[in-house]
C-alpha positions in Angstrom: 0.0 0.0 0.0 1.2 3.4 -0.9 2.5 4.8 2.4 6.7 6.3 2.9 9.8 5.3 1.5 11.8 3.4 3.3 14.8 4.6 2.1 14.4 8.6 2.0 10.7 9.1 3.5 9.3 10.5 0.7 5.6 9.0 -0.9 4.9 6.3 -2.4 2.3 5.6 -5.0 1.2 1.8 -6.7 2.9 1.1 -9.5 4.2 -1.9 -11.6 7.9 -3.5 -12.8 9.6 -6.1 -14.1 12.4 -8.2 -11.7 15.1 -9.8 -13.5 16.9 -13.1 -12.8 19.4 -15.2 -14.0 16.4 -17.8 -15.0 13.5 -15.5 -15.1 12.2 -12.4 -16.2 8.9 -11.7 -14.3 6.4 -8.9 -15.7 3.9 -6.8 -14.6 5.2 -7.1 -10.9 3.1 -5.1 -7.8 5.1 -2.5 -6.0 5.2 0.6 -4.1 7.3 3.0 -6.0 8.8 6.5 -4.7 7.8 9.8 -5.5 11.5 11.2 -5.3 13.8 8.1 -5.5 12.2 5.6 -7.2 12.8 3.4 -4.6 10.9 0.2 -6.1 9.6 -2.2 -3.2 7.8 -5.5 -3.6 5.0 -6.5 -0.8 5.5 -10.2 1.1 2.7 -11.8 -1.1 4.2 -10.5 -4.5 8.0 -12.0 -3.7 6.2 -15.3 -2.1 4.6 -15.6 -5.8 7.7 -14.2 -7.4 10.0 -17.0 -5.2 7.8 -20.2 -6.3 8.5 -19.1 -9.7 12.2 -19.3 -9.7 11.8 -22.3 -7.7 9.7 -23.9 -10.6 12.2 -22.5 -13.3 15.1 -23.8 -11.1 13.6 -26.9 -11.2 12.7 -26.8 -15.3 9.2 -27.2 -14.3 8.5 -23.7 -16.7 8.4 -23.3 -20.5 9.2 -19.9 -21.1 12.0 -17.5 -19.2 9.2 -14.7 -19.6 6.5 -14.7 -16.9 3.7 -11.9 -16.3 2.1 -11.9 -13.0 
């Protein structure tokens, strides 16, 4: 939820983004994203989704390297 940046304090609005790994890249990813810094950060229920993914691609359970949330 939009709220204060954890790293300078300024506000935060909803936004979206894409997170890169070395197996993945994820799309369309639900953040909070700073008015000032653009400080991007993901809630616990987004990275819980975002970590059973790699999992799965770690595990070659996934077709493609490009996943949209």
């Amino acid at each position: 939820m939009p709220g204060r940046c954890a790293q300078c304090g300024s506000k935060t609005y909803l936004g979206r983004t894409t997170i890169y790994t070395d197996l993945l890249e994820i799309r369309n990813v639900p953040c909070t994203i700073c008015q000032e810094c653009d400080h991007e950060q993901i809630g616990y229920q987004a990275q819980s989704r975002i970590d059973k993914l790699v999992e799965r691609a770690a595990k070659g359970k996934l077709k493609d390297r490009v996943v949209t949330l």
